[in-house]
VEXKEKE-64165 format. One line per field, with one value per atom (N, C-alpha, C): atom name; residue in three letters; residue number from 1; x, y, z. Coordinates in steps of 0.02 Angstrom, whole numbers, plus 50000, padded with zeros to 5 digits. Last residue first. Layout:
a <- (CA	...) $
r <- (Ala	...) $
k <- (NUM	...) $
xx <- (X	...) $
yy <- (Y	...) $
zz <- (Z	...) $
//
This chain:
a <- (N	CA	C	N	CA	C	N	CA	C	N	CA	C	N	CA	C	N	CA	C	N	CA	C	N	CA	C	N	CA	C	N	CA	C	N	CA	C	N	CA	C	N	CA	C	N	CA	C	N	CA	C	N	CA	C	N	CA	C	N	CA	C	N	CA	C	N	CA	C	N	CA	C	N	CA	C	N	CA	C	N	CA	C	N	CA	C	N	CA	C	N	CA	C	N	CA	C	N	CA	C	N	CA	C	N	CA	C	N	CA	C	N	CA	C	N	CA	C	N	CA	C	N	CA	C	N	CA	C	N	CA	C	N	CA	C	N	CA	C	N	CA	C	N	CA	C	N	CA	C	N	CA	C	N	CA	C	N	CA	C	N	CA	C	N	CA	C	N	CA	C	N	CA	C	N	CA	C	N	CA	C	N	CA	C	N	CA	C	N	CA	C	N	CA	C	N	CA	C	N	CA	C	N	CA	C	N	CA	C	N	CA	C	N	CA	C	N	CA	C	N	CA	C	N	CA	C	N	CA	C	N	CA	C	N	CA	C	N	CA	C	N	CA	C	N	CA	C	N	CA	C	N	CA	C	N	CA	C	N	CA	C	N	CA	C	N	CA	C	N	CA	C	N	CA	C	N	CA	C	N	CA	C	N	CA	C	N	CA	C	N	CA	C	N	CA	C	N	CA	C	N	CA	C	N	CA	C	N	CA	C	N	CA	C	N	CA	C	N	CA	C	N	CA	C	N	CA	C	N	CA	C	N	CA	C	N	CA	C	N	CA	C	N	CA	C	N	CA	C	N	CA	C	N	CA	C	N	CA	C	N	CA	C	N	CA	C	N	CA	C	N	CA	C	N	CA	C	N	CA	C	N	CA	C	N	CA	C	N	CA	C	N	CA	C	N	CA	C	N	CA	C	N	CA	C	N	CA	C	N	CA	C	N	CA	C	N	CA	C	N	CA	C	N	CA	C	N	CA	C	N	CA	C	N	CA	C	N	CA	C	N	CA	C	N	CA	C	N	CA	C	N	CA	C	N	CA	C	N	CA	C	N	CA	C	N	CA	C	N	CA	C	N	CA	C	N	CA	C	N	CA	C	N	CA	C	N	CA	C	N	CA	C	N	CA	C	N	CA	C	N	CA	C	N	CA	C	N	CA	C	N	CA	C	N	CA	C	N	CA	C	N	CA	C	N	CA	C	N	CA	C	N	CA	C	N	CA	C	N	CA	C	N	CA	C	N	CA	C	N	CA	C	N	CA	C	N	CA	C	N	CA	C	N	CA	C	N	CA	C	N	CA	C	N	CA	C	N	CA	C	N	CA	C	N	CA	C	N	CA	C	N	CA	C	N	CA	C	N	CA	C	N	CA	C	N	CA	C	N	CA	C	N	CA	C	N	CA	C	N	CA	C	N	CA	C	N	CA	C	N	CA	C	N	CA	C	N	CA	C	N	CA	C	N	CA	C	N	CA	C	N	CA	C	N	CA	C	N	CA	C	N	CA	C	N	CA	C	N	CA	C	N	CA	C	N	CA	C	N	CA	C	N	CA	C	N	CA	C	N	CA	C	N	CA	C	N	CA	C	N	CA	C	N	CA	C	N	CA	C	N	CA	C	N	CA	C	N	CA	C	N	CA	C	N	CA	C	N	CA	C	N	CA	C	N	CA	C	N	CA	C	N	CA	C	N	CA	C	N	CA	C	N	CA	C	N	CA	C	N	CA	C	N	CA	C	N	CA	C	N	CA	C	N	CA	C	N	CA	C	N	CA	C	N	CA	C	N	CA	C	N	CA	C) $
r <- (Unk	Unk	Unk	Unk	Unk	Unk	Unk	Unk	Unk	Unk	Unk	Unk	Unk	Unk	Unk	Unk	Unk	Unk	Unk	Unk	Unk	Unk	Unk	Unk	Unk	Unk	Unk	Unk	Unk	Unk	Unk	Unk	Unk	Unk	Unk	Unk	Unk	Unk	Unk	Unk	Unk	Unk	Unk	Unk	Unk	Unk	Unk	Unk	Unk	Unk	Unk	Unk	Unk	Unk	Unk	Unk	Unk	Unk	Unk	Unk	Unk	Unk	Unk	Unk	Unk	Unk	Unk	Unk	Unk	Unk	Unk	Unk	Unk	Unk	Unk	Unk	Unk	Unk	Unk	Unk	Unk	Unk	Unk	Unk	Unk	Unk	Unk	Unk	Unk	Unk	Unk	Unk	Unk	Unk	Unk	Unk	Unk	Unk	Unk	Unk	Unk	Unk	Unk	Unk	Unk	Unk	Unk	Unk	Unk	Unk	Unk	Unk	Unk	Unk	Unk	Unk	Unk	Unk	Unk	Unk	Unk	Unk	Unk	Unk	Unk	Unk	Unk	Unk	Unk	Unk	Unk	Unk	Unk	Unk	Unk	Unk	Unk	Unk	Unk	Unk	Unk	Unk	Unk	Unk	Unk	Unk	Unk	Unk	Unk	Unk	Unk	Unk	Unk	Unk	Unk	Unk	Unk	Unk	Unk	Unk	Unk	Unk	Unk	Unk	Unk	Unk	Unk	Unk	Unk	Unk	Unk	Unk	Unk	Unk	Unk	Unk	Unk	Unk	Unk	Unk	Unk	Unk	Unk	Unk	Unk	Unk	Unk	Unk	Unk	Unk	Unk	Unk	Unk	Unk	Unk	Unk	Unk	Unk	Unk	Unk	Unk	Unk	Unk	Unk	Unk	Unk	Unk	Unk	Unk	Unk	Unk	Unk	Unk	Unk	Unk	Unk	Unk	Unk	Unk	Unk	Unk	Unk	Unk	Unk	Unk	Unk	Unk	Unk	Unk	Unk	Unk	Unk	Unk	Unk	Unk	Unk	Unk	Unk	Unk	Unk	Unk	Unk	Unk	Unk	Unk	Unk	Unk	Unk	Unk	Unk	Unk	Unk	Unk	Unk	Unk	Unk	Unk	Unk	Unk	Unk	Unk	Unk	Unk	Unk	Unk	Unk	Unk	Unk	Unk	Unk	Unk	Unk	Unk	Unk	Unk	Unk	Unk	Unk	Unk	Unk	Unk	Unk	Unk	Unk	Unk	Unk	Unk	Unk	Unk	Unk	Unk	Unk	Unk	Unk	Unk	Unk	Unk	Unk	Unk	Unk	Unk	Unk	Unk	Unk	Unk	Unk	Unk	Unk	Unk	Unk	Unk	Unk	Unk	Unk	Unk	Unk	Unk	Unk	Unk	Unk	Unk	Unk	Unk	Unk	Unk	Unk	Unk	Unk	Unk	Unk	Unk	Unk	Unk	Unk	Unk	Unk	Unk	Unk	Unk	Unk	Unk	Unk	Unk	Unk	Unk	Unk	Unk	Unk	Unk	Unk	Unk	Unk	Unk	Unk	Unk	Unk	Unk	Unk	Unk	Unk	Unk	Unk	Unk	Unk	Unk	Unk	Unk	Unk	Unk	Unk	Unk	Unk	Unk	Unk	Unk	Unk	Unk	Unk	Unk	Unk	Unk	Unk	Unk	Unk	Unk	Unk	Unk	Unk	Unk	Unk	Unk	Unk	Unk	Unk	Unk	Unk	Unk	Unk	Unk	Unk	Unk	Unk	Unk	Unk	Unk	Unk	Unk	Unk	Unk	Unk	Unk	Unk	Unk	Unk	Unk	Unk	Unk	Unk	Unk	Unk	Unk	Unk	Unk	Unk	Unk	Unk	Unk	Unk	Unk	Unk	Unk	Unk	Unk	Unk	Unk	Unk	Unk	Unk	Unk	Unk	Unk	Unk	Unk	Unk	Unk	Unk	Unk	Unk	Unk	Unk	Unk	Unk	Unk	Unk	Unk	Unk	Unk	Unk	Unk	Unk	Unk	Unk	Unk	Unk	Unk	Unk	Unk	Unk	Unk	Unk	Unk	Unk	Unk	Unk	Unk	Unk	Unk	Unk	Unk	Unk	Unk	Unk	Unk	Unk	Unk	Unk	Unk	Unk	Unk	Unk	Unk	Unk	Unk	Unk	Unk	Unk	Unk	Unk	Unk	Unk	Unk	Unk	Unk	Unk	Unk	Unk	Unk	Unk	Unk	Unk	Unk	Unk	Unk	Unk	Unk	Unk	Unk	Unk	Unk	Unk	Unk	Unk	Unk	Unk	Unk	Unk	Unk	Unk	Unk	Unk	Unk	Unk	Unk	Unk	Unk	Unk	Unk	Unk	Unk	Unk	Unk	Unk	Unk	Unk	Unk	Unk	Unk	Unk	Unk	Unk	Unk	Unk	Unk	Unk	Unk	Unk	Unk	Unk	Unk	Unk	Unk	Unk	Unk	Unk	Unk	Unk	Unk	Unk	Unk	Unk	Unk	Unk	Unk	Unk	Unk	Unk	Unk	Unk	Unk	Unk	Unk	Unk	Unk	Unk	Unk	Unk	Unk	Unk	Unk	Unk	Unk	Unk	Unk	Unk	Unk	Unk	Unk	Unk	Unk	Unk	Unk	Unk	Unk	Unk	Unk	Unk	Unk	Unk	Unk	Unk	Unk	Unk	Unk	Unk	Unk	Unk	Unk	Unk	Unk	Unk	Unk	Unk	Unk	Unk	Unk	Unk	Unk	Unk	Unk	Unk	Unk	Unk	Unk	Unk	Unk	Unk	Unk	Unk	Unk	Unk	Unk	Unk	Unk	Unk	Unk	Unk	Unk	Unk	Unk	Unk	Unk	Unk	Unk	Unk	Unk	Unk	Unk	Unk	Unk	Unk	Unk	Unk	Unk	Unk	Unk	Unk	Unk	Unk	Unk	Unk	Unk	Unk	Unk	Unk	Unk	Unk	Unk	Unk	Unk	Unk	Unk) $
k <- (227	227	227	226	226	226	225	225	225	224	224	224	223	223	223	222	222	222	221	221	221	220	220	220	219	219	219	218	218	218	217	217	217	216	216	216	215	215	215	214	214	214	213	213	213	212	212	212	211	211	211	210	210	210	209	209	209	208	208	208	207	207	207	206	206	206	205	205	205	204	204	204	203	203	203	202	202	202	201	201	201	200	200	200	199	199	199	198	198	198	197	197	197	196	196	196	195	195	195	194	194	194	193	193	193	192	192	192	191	191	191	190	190	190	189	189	189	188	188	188	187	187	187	186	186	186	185	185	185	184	184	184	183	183	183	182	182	182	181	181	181	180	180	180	179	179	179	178	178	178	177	177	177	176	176	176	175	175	175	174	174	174	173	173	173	172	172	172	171	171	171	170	170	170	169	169	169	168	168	168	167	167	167	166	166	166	165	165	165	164	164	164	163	163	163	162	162	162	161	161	161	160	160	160	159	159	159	158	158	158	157	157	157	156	156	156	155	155	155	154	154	154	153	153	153	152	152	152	151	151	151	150	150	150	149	149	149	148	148	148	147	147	147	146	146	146	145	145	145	144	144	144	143	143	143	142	142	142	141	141	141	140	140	140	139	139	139	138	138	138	137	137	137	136	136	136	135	135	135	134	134	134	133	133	133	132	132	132	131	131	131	130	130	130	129	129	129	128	128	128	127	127	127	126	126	126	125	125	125	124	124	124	123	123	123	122	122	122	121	121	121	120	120	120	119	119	119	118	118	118	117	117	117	116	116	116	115	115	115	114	114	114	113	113	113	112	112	112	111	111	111	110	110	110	109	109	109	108	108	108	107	107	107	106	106	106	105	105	105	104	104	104	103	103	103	102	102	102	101	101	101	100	100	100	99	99	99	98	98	98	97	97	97	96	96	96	95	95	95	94	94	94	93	93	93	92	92	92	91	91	91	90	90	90	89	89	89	88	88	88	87	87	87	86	86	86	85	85	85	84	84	84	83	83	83	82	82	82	81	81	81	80	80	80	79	79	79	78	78	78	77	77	77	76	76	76	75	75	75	74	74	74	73	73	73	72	72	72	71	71	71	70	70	70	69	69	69	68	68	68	67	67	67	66	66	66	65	65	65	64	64	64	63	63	63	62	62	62	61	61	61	60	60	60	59	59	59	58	58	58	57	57	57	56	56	56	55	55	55	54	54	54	53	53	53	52	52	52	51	51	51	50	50	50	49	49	49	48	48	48	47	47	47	46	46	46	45	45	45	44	44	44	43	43	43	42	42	42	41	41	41	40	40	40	39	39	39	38	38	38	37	37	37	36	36	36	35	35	35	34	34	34	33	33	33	32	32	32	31	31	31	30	30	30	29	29	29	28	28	28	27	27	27	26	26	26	25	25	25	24	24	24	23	23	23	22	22	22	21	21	21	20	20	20	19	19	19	18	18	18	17	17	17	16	16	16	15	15	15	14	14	14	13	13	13	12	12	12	11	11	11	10	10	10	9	9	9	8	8	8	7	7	7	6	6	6	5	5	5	4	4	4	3	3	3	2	2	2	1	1	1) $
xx <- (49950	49947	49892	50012	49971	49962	50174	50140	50086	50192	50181	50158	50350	50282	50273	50465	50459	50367	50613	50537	50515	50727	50691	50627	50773	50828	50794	50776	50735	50777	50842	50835	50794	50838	50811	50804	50872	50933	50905	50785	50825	50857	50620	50670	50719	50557	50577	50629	50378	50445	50472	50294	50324	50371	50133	50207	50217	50004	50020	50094	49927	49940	49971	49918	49847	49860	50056	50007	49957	50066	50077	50057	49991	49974	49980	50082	50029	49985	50184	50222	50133	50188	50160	50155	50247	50289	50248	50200	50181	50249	50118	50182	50171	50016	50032	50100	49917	50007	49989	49830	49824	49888	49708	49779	49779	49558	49584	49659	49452	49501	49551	49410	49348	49394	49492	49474	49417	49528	49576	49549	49406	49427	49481	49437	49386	49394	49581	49565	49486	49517	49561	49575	49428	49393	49462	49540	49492	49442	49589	49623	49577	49477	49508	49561	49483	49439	49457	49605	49591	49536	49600	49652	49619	49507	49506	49526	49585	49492	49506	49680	49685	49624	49656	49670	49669	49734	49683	49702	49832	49802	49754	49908	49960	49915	49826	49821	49856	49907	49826	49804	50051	50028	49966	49965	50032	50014	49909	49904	49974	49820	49883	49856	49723	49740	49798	49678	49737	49732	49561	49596	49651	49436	49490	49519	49307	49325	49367	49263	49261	49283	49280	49214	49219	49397	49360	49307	49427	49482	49444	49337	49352	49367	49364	49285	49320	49487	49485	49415	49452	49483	49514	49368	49353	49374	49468	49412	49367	49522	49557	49521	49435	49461	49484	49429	49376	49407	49565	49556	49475	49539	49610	49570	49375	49451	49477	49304	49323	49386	49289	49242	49242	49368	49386	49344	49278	49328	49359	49108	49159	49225	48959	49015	49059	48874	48845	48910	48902	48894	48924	48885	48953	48928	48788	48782	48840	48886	48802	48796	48988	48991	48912	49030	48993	48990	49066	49123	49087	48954	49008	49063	48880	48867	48919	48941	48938	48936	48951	49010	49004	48807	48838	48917	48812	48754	48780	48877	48883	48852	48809	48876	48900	48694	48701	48753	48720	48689	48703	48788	48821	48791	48663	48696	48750	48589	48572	48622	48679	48671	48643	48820	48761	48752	48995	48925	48869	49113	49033	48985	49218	49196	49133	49205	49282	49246	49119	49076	49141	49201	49118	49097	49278	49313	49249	49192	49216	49228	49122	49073	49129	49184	49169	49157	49153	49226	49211	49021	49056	49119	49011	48965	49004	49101	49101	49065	49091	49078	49089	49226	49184	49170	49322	49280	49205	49443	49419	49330	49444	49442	49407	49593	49524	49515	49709	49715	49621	49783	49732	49709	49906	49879	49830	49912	49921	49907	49794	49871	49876	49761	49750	49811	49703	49744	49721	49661	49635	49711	49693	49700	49644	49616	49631	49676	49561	49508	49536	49663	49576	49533	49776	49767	49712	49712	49734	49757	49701	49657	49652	49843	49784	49725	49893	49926	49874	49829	49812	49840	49861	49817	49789	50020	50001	49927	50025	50018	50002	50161	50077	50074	50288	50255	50174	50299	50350	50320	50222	50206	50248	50195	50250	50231	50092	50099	50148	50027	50060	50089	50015	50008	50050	50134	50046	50010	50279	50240	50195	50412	50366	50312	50597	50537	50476	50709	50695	50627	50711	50745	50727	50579	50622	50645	50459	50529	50555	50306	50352	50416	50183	50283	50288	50072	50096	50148	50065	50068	50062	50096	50025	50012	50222	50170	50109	50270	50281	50242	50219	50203	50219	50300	50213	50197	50436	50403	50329	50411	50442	50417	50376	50328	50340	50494	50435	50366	50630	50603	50529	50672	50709	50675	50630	50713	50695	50619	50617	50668	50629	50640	50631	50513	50579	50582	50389	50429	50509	50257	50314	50326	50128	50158	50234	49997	50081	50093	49919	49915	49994	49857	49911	49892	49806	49755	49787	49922	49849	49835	50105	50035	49960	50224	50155	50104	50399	50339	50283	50559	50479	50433	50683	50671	50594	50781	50722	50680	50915	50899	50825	50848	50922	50917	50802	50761	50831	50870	50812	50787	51006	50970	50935	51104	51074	51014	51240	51190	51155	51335	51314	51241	51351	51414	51403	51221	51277	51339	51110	51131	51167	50970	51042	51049	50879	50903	50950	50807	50876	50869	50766	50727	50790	50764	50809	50766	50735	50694	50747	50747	50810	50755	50567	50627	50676	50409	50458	50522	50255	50303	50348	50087	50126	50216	50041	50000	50043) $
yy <- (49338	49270	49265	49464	49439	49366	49497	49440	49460	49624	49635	49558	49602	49584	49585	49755	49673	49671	49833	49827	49763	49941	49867	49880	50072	50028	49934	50183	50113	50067	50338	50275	50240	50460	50481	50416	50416	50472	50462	50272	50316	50368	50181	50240	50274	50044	50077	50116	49985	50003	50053	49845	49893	49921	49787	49788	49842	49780	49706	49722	49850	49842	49784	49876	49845	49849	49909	49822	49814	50034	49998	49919	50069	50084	50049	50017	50008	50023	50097	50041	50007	50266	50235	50139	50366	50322	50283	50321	50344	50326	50359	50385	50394	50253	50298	50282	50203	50212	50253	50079	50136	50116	50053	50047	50085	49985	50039	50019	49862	49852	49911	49836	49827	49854	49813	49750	49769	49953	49907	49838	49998	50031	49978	49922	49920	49932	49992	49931	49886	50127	50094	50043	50101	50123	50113	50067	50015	50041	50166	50131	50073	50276	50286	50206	50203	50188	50221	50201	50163	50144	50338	50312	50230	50368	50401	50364	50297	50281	50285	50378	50298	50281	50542	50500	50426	50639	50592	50552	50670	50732	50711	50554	50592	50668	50478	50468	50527	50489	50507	50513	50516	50537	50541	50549	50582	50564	50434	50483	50480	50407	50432	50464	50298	50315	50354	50266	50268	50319	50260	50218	50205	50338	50345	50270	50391	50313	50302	50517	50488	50442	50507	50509	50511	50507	50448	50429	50640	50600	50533	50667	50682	50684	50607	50591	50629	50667	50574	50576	50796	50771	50723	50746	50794	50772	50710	50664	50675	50841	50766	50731	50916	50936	50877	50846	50846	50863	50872	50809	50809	50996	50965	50903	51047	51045	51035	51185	51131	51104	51301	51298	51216	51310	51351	51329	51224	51198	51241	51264	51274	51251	51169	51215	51226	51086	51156	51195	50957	50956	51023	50912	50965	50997	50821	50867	50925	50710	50730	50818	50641	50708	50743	50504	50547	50622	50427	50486	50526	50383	50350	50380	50526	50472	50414	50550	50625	50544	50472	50479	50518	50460	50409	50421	50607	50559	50523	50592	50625	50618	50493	50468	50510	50557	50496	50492	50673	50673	50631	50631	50657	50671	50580	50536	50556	50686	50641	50604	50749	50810	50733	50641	50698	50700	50682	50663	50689	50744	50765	50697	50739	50688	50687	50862	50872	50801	50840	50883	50868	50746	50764	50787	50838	50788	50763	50923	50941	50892	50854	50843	50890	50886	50827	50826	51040	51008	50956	51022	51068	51053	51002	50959	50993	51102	51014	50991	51215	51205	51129	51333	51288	51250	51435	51465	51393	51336	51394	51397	51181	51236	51285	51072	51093	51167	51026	51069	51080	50928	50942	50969	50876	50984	50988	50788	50797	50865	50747	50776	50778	50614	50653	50658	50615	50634	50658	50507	50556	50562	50482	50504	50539	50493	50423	50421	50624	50558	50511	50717	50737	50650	50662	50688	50701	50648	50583	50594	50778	50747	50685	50824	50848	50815	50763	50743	50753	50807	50729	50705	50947	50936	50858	50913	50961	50934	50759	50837	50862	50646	50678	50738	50573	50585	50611	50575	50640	50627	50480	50534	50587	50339	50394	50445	50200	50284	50306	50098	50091	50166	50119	50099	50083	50254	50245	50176	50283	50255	50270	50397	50390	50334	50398	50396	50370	50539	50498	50471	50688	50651	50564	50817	50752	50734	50886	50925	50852	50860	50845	50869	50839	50863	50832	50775	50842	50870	50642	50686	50764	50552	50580	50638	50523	50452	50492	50638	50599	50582	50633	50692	50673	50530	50517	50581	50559	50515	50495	50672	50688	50641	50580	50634	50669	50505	50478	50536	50569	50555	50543	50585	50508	50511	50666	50670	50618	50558	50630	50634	50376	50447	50509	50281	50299	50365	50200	50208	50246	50171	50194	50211	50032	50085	50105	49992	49992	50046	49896	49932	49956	49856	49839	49893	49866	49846	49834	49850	49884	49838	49883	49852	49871	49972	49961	49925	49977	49931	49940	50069	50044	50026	50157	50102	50069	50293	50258	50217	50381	50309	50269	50478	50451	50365	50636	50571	50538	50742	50724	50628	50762	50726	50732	50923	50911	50823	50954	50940	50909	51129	51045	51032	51239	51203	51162	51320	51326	51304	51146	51217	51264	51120	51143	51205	50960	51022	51045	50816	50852	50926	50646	50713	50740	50521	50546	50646	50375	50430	50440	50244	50281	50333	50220	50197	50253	50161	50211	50192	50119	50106	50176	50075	50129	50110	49939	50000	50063) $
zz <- (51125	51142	51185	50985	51032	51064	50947	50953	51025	50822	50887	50897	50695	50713	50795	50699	50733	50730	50673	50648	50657	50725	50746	50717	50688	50720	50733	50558	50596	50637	50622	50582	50598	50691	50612	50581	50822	50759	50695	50814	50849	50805	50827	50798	50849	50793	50836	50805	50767	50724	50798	50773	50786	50786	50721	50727	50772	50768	50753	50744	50908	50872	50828	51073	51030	50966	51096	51125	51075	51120	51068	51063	51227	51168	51128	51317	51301	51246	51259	51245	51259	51233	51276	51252	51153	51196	51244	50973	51044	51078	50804	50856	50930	50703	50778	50793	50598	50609	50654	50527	50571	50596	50396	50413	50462	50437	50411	50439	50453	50396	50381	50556	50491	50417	50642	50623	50563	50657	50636	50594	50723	50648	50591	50838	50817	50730	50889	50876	50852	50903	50859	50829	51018	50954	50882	51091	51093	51008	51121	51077	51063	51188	51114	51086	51289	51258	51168	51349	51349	51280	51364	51319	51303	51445	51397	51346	51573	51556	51475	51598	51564	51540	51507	51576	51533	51382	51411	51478	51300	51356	51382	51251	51273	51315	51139	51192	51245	51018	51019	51080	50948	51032	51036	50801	50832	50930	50681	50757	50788	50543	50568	50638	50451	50498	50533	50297	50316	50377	50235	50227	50270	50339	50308	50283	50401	50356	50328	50439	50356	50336	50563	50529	50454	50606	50610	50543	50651	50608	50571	50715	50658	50605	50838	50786	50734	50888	50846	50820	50906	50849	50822	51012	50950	50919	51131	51076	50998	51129	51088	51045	51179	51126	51101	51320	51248	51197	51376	51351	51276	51377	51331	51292	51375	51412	51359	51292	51303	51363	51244	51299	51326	51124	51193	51236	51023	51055	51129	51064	51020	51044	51078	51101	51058	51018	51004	51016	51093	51007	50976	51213	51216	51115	51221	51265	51246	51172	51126	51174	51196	51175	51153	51203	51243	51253	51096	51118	51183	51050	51057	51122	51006	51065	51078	50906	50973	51044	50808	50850	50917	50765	50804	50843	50743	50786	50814	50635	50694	50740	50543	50560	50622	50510	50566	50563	50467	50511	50570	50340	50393	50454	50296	50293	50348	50241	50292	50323	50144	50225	50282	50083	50082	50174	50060	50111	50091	50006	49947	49992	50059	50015	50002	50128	50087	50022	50213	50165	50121	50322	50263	50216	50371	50315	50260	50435	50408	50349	50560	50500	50416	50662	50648	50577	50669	50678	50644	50703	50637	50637	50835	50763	50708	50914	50901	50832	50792	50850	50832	50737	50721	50765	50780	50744	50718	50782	50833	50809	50735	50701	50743	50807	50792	50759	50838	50776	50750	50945	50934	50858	50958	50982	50969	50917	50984	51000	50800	50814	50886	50676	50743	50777	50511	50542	50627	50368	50427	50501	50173	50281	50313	50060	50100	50167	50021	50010	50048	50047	50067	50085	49987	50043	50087	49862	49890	49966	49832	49823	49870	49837	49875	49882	49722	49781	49834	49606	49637	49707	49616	49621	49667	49604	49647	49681	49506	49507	49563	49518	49541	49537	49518	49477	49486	49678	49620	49579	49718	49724	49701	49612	49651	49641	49620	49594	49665	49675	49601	49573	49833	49773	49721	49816	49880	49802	49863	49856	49866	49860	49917	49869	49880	49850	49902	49914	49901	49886	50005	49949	49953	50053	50072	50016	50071	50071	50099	50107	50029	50027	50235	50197	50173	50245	50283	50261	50200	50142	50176	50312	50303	50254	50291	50290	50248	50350	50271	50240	50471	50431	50372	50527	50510	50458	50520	50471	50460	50632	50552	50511	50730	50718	50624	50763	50737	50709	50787	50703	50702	50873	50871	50778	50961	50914	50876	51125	51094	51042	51076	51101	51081	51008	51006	51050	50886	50945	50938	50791	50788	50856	50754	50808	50797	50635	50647	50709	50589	50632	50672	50414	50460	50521	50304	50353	50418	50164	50178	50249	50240	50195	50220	50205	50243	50208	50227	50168	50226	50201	50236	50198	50237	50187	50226	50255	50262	50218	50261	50256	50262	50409	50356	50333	50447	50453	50360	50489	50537	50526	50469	50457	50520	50435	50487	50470	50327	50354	50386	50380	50378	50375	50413	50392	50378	50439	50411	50392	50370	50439	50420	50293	50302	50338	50360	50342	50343	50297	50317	50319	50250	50295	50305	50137	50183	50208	50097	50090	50160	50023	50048	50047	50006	49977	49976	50063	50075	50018	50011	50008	50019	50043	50045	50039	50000	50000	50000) $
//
């Protein structure tokens, strides 16, 4: 599904250059649940932003399929950006100005939802997420932790092919986390790829690999054994 090849992340300092991300060789296959690991630095936030067509300032090649993304127009890149991620950040990145139901329902309208149809899919996440009561507010009138859940319905609600989370867990209590990975592991089994950057090694449990990063490299990519 997604293929990496020598894909190198760098910037230039004044005497040198700086690798964020060196050497990167990676095969994702469709439906996989992959956890990236590693220390502050270590890269994992740089290579999800790759993953998640967030940054094109890199050398080497990017896969999605049967198509390199150097051969894509501007346009198809965006497109394939809109139609096959969803993204949840650790800052959250809700829209000030748009209330819970309007947050949600964004990636919606991006894939031409009709109006019923987004109805129930918000419907069903307000209540999942126990958010029915918060719908109307606007993210400031939120804690942290809501704000999060926000922006995993979000991320959610269009059914992405391709799952990305930065630290999804990282402003939630255990309850929280708990239940967000559990909705992961739900998404997982009806078939979406899902890549998360955590240091939480629980986290990484409810997945099937795991890649460990140090200084910009893959240092261990190992099937997760459930028993």
């Amino acid at each position: 599904m997604i293929e990496l090849k020598k894909l190198d992340k760098y910037i230039e300092s004044r005497f040198q250059r700086v690798f964020l991300l060196k050497g990167i060789d990676l095969k994702i296959n469709e439906g996989e649940f992959i956890t990236i690991m590693g220390p502050s630095g270590a890269g994992k936030s740089t290579l999800l932003n790759i993953l998640g067509l967030l940054d094109e300032d890199y050398a080497g090649e990017y896969w999605f399929g049967d198509r390199n993304l150097a051969k894509m127009k501007e346009r198809e890149r965006a497109a394939l950006h809109k139609s096959e991620f969803g993204y949840i950040f650790q800052a959250y990145h809700l829209i000030d100005e748009l209330t819970v139901y309007e947050n949600i329902e964004t990636p919606l309208l991006y894939r031409n939802v009709s109006s019923n149809e987004r109805k129930s899919i918000i419907a069903n996440l307000l209540d999942r997420f126990n958010m029915v009561a918060k719908k109307d507010l606007f993210p400031a009138q939120l804690s942290g932790g809501q704000q999060q859940l926000v922006g995993i319905a979000r991320a959610v609600a269009g059914k992405p092919r391709v799952l990305l989370a930065d630290e999804p867990t990282g402003n939630l209590h255990s309850g929280q986390a708990k239940e967000i990975m559990e909705v992961f592991q739900e998404l997982h089994n009806e078939g979406t790829t899902i890549i998360q950057a955590t240091h939480s090694r629980e986290n990484a449990d409810y997945g099937t690999r795991l890649i460990d990063m140090l200084d910009g490299k893959i240092e261990k990519d190992e099937a997760i054994i459930h028993v």
